[in-house]
C-alpha positions as CSV (number, residue, x, y, z in Angstrom):
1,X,9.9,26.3,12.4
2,X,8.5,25.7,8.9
3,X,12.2,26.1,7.6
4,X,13.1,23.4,9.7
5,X,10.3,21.2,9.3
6,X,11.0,21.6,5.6
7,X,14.7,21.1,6.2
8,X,14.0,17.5,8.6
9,X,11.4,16.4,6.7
10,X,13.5,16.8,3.4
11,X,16.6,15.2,5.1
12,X,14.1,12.1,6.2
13,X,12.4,11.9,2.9
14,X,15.8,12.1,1.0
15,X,17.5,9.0,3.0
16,X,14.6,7.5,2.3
17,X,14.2,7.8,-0.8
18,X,17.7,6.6,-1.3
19,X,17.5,3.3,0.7
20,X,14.4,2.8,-1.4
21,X,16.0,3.3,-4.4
22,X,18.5,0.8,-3.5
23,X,16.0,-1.7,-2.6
24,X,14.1,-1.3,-5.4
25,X,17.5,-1.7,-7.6
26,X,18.5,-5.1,-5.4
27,X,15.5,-6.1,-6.0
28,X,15.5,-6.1,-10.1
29,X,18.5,-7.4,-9.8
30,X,17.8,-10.2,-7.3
31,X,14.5,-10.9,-10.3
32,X,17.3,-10.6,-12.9
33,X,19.6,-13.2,-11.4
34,X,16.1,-15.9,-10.6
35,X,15.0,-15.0,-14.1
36,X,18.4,-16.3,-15.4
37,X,18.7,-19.5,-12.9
38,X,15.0,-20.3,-13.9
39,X,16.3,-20.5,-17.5
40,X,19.5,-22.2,-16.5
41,X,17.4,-25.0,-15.4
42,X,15.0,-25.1,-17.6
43,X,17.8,-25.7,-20.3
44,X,19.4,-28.4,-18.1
45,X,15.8,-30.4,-17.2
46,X,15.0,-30.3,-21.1
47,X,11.5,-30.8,-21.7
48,X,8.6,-32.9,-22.8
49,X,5.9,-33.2,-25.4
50,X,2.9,-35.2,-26.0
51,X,0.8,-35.7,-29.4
52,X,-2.9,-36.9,-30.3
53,X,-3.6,-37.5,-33.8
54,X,-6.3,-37.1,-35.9
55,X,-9.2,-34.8,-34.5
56,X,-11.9,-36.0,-36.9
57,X,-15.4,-34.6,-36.6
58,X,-17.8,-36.9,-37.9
59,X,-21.7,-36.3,-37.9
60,X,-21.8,-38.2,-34.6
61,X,-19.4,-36.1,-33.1
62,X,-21.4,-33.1,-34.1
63,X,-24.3,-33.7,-32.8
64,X,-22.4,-35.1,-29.0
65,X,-20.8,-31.6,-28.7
66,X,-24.6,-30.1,-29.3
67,X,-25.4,-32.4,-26.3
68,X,-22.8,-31.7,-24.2
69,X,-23.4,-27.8,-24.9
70,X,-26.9,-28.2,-24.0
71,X,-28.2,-27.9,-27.4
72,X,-27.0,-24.2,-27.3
73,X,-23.4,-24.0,-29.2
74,X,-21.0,-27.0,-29.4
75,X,-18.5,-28.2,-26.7
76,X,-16.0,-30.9,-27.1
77,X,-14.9,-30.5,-23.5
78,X,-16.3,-33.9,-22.0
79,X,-15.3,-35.9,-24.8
80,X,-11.6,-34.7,-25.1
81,X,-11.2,-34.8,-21.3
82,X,-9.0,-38.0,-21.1
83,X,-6.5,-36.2,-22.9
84,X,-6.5,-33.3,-20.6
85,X,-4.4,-34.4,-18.0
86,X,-1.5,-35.6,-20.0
87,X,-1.4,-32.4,-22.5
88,X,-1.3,-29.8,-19.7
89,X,0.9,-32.1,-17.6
90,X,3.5,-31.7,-21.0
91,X,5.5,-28.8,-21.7
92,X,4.5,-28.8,-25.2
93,X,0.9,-30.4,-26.6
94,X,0.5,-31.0,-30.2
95,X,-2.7,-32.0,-32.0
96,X,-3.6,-32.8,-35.9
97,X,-6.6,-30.7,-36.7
98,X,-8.0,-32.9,-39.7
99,X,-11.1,-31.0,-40.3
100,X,-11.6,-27.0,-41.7
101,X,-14.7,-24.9,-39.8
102,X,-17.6,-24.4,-41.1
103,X,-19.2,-20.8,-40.3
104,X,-20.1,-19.4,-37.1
105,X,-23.7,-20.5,-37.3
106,X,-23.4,-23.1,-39.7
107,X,-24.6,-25.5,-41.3
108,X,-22.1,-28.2,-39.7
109,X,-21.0,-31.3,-41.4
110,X,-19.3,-35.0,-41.1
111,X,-18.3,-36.9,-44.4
112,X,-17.2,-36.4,-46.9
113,X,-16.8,-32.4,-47.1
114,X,-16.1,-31.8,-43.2
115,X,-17.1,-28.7,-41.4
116,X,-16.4,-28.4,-38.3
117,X,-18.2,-26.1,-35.6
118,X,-15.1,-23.5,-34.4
119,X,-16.0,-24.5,-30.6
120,X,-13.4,-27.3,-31.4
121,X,-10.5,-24.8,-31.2
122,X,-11.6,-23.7,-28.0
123,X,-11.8,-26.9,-26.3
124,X,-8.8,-28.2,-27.3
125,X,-7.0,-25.2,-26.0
126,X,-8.7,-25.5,-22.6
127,X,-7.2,-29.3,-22.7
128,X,-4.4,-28.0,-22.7
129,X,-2.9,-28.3,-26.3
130,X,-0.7,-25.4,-27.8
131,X,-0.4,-26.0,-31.4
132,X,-2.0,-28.0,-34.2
133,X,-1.2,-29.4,-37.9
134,X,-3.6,-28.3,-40.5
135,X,-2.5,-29.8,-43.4
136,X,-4.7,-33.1,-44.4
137,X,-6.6,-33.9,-47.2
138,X,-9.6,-32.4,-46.2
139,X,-7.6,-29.0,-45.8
140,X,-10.1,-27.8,-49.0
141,X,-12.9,-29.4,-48.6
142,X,-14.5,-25.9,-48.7
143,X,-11.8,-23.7,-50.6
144,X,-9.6,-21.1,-48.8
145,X,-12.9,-20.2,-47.3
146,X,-12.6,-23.3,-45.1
147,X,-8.4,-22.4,-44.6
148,X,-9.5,-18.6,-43.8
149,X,-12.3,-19.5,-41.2
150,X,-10.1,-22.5,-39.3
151,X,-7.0,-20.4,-38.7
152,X,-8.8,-17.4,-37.6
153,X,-10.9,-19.4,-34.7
154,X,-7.7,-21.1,-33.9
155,X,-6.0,-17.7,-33.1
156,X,-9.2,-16.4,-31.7
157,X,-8.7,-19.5,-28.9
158,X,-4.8,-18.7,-28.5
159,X,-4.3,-22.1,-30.8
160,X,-0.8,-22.0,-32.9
161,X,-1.1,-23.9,-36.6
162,X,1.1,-25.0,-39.0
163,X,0.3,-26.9,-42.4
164,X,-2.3,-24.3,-43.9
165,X,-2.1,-20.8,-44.9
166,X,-3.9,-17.8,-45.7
167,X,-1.2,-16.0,-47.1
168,X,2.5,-16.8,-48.8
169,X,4.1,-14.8,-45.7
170,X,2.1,-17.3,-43.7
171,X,3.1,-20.1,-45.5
172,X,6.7,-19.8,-44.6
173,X,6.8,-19.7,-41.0
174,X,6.5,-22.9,-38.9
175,X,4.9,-22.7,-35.7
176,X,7.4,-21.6,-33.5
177,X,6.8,-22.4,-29.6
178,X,8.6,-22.1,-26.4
179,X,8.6,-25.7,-24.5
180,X,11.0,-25.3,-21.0
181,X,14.4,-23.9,-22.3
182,X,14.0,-25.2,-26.3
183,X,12.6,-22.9,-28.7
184,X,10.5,-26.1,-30.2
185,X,9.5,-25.1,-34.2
186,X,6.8,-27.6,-35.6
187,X,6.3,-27.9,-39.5
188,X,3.8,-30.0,-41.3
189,X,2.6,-31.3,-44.7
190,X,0.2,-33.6,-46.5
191,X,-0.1,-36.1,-48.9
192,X,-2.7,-34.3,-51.4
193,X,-6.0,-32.9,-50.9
194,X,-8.3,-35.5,-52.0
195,X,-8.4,-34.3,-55.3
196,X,-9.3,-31.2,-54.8
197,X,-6.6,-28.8,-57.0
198,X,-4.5,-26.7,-55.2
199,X,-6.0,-22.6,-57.1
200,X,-2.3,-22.0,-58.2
201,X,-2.5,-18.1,-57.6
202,X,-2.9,-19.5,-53.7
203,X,-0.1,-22.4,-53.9
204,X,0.5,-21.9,-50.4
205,X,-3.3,-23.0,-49.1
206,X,-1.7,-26.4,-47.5
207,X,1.8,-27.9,-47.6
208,X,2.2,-31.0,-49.9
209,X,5.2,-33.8,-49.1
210,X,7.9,-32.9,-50.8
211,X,11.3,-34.2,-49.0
212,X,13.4,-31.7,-50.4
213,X,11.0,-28.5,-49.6
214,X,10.3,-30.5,-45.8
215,X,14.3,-30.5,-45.6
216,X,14.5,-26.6,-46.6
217,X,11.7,-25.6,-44.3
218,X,13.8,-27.7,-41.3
219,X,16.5,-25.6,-42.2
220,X,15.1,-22.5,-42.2
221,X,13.5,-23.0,-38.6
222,X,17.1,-23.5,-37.4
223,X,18.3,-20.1,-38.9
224,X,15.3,-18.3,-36.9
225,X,16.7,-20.1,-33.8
226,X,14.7,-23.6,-33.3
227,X,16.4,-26.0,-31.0
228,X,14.1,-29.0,-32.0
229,X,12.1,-29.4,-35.0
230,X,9.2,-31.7,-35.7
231,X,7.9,-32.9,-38.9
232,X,3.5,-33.1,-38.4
233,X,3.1,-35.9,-41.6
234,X,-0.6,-36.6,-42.7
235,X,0.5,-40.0,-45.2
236,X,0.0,-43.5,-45.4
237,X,-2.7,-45.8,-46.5
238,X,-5.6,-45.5,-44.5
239,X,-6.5,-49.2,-42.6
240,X,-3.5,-50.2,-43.3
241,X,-1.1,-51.1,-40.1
242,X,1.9,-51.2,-41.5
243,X,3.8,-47.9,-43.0
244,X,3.7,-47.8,-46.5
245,X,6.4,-47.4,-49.0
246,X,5.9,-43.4,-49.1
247,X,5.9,-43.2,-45.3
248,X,9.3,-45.7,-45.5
249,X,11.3,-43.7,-47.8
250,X,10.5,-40.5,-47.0
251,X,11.2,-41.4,-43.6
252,X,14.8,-42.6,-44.2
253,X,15.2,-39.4,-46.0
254,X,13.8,-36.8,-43.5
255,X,15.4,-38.5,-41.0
256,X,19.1,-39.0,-42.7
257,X,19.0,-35.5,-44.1
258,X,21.8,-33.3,-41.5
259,X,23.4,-30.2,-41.4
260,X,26.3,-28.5,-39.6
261,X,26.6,-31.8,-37.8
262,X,22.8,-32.0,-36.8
263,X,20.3,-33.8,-37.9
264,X,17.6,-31.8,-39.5
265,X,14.3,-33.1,-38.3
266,X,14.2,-34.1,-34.6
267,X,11.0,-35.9,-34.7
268,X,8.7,-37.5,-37.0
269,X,4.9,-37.5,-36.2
270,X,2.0,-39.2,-38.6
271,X,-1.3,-38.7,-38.7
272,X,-4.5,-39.9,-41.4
273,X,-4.5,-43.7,-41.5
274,X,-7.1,-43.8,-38.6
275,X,-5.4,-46.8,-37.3
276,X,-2.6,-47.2,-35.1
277,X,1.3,-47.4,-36.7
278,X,4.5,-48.6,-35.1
279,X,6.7,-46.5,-33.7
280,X,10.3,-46.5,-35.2
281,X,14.2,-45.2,-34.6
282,X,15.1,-44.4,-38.0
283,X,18.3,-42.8,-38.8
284,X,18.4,-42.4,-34.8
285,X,15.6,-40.2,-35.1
286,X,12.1,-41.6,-33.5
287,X,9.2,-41.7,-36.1
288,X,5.8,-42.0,-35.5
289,X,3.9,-43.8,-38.3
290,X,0.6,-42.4,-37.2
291,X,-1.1,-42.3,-34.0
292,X,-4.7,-43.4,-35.3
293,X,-7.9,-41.1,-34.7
294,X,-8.1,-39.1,-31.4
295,X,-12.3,-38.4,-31.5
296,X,-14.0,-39.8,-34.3
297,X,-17.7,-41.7,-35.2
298,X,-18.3,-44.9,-34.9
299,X,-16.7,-46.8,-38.5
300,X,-17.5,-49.8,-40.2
301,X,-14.0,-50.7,-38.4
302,X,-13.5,-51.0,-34.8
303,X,-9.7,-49.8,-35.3
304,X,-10.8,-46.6,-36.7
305,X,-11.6,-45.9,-32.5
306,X,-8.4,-46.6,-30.9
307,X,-5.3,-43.9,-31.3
308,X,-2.0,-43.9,-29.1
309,X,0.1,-40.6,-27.5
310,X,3.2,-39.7,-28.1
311,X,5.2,-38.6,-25.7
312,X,8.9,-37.5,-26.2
313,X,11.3,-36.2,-23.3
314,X,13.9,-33.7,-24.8
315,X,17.5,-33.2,-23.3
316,X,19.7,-30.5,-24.5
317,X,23.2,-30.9,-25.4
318,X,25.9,-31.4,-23.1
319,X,27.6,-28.5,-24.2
320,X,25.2,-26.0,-24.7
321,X,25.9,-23.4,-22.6
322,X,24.0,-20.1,-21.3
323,X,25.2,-16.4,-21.2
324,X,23.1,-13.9,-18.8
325,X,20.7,-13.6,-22.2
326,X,19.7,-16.9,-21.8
327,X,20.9,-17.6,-25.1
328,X,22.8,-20.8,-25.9
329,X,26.2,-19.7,-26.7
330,X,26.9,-22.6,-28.8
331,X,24.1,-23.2,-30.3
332,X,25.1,-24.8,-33.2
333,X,27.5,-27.2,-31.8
334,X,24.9,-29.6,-30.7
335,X,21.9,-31.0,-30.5
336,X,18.5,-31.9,-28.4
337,X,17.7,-35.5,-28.2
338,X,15.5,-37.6,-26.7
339,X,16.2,-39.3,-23.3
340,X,12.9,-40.8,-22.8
341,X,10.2,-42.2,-25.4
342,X,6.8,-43.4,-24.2
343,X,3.4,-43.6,-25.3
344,X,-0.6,-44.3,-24.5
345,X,-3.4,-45.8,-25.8
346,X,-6.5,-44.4,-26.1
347,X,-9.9,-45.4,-27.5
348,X,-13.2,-43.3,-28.4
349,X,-16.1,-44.7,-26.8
350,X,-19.0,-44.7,-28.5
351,X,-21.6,-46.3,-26.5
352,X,-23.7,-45.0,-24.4
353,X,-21.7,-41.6,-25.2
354,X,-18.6,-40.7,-28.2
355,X,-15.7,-39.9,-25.0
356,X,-12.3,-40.8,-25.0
357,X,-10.6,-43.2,-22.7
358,X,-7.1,-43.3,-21.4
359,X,-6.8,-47.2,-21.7
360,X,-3.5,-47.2,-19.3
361,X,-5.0,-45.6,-17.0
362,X,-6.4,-48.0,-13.1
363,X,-10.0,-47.1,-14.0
364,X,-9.7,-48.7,-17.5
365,X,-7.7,-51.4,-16.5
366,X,-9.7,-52.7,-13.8
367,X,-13.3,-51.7,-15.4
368,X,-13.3,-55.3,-17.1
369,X,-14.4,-54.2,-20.2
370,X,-13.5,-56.5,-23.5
371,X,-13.9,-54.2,-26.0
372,X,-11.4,-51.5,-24.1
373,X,-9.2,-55.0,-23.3
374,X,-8.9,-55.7,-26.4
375,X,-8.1,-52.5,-28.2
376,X,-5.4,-51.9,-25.3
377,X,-3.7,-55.2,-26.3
378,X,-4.0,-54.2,-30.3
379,X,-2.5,-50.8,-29.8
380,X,0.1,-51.8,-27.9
381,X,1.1,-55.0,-30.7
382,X,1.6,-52.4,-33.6
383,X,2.9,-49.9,-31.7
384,X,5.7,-52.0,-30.8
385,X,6.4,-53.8,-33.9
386,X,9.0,-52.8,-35.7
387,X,11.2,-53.0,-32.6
388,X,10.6,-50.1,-30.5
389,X,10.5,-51.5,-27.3
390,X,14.1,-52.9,-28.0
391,X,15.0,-48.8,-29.1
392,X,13.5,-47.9,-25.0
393,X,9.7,-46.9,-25.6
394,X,7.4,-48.2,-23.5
395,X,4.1,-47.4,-22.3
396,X,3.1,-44.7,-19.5
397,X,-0.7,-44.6,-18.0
């Protein structure tokens, strides 16, 4: 009896075990093949990004996130949550962090020599943004102490960074991110440092402009594999509308700058005027001037409130094509470009509390407020005038 229980039961548990291995082997196959159609269409829906610009952290904007925190810690939550819809709504969300941390506990503060409380990094991650540019000219406004303690919150809060470095090795990788079937890499430079000398046994602190190294850099990020590259450029002449003759030429030659029948530099985005800049096809390639302040104080200048999105819809090229790696197999043959170019104005509030405003969006249309009214209209005149709208941008809520 126990010989042929033993013999049954190991006859049963033998078939079994076979049909169940061959389940479980359909299975990972059947996960296999979805894991390689996923990817499929991921590469043929292409995919789309949306930048803010300058996050800048004034005394004001201190002392809101202490409110909104409860006067325990700092949270920029409330006034970022405009924003938050759009950025998590985007396959890739890019930010300019204009400001270094201060330390954990303090002591916080606006202008001139900003330090920023490290809560920052956390709420911008929770609304939804993946990486940031770091390079501005308040990158060293407290040393490589200020570089150190900014990059290390921002990887504490799952934040990726580009434009400031603790270390050469650092220094030499862009911020490489996955954005629906691209590999996306984002670079990004500044126009100096306020003054402040760069120690030259730590040259790579923050990234100067300097077309040719930009160029080199693009490069690069296509040898380690980047579909799309974007150029994060803090320049131009703050209050000033209209791009500048640095912004101008170094546009033409970022964007005319192409090799093995690409073009280097898929998108331009500015940042540091703290006024809104047109938009402009240079080259074929679309370049954002500067997309004004995202969160700031209240300035001398109503302008220094108002900021527009960029947002970018990437296709992949017709003849890229995918082997069961989901790796193009001609890679090289062509390039991502954009099918679909729209942006949003926004403006900071800063009455009776500092919060952003989506000023496209019903509520802010129909809340009959002049001020709002009128920044809407302003944004949208220089964003359009050096002849976007005739290029296909337009506005989206």
């Amino acid at each position: 009896m126990a010989g042929c229980g033993d013999s049954d039961s190991g006859s049963r548990s033998g078939s079994g075990a076979g049909r169940d291995g061959s389940r479980a082997g359909q299975g990972k196959e059947q996960r296999a093949a979805q894991a390689r159609e996923q990817r499929a269409e991921d590469a043929r829906r292409g995919f789309s990004l949306f930048a803010t610009g300058d996050l800048l952290a004034h005394d004001s904007i201190i002392r809101q996130a202490r409110a909104d925190a409860g006067g325990s810690g700092y949270d920029f939550s409330r006034m970022l949550a405009a924003a938050k819809r759009p950025a998590t709504g985007a396959d890739l969300a890019i930010c300019h962090m204009e400001t270094i941390y201060g330390p954990d506990g303090g002591p916080f503060t606006g202008y001139p020599l900003f330090q920023t409380p490290p809560q920052l990094a956390r709420s911008v991650r929770d609304a939804g943004y993946d990486s940031c540019s770091t390079g501005s000219n308040h990158t060293l406004d407290d040393s490589a102490d200020g570089v150190t303690r900014t990059l290390k919150a921002m990887d504490t809060a799952g934040l990726k960074h580009v434009g400031s470095a603790r270390t050469a090795k650092e220094r030499s990788r862009p911020a490489m991110l996955r954005a629906g079937g691209a590999k996306v890499a984002q670079l990004a430079y500044t126009y100096g440092t306020n003054g402040i000398s760069i120690p030259k046994s730590k040259p790579w602190l923050v990234n100067l402009i300097q077309p040719e190294q930009i160029i080199r850099d693009a490069r690069a990020a296509r040898r380690a594999g980047a579909d799309v590259v974007v150029a994060s450029l803090h320049w131009g002449t703050e209050w000033q509308e209209e791009p500048d003759e640095l912004q101008r030429s170094v546009a033409k030659k970022l964007t005319a700058s192409r090799s093995h029948g690409r073009r280097d530099i898929d998108l331009i985005l500015g940042t540091h005027a703290h006024v809104p800049q047109a938009y402009e096809k240079v080259n074929g390639t679309w370049v954002v001037y500067g997309m004004g302040d995202q969160i700031a104080g209240k300035m001398n200048d109503p302008r220094g409130s108002m900021g527009s999105a960029a947002r970018f819809h990437f296709v992949p090229p017709k003849n890229a094509k995918r082997g069961a790696s989901g790796k193009d197999s001609k890679r090289a043959t062509g390039e991502w470009t954009v099918d679909k170019a729209q942006f949003t104005p926004f403006m900071m509030r800063t009455s009776p509390r500092l919060t952003l405003v989506n000023l496209a969006s019903k509520e802010s249309r129909g809340a009959g407020d002049a001020a709002q009214d009128e920044a809407y209209a302003s944004i949208r005149k220089v964003v359009f005038s050096r002849g976007a709208k005739k290029d296909g941008l337009r506005m989206a809520p």
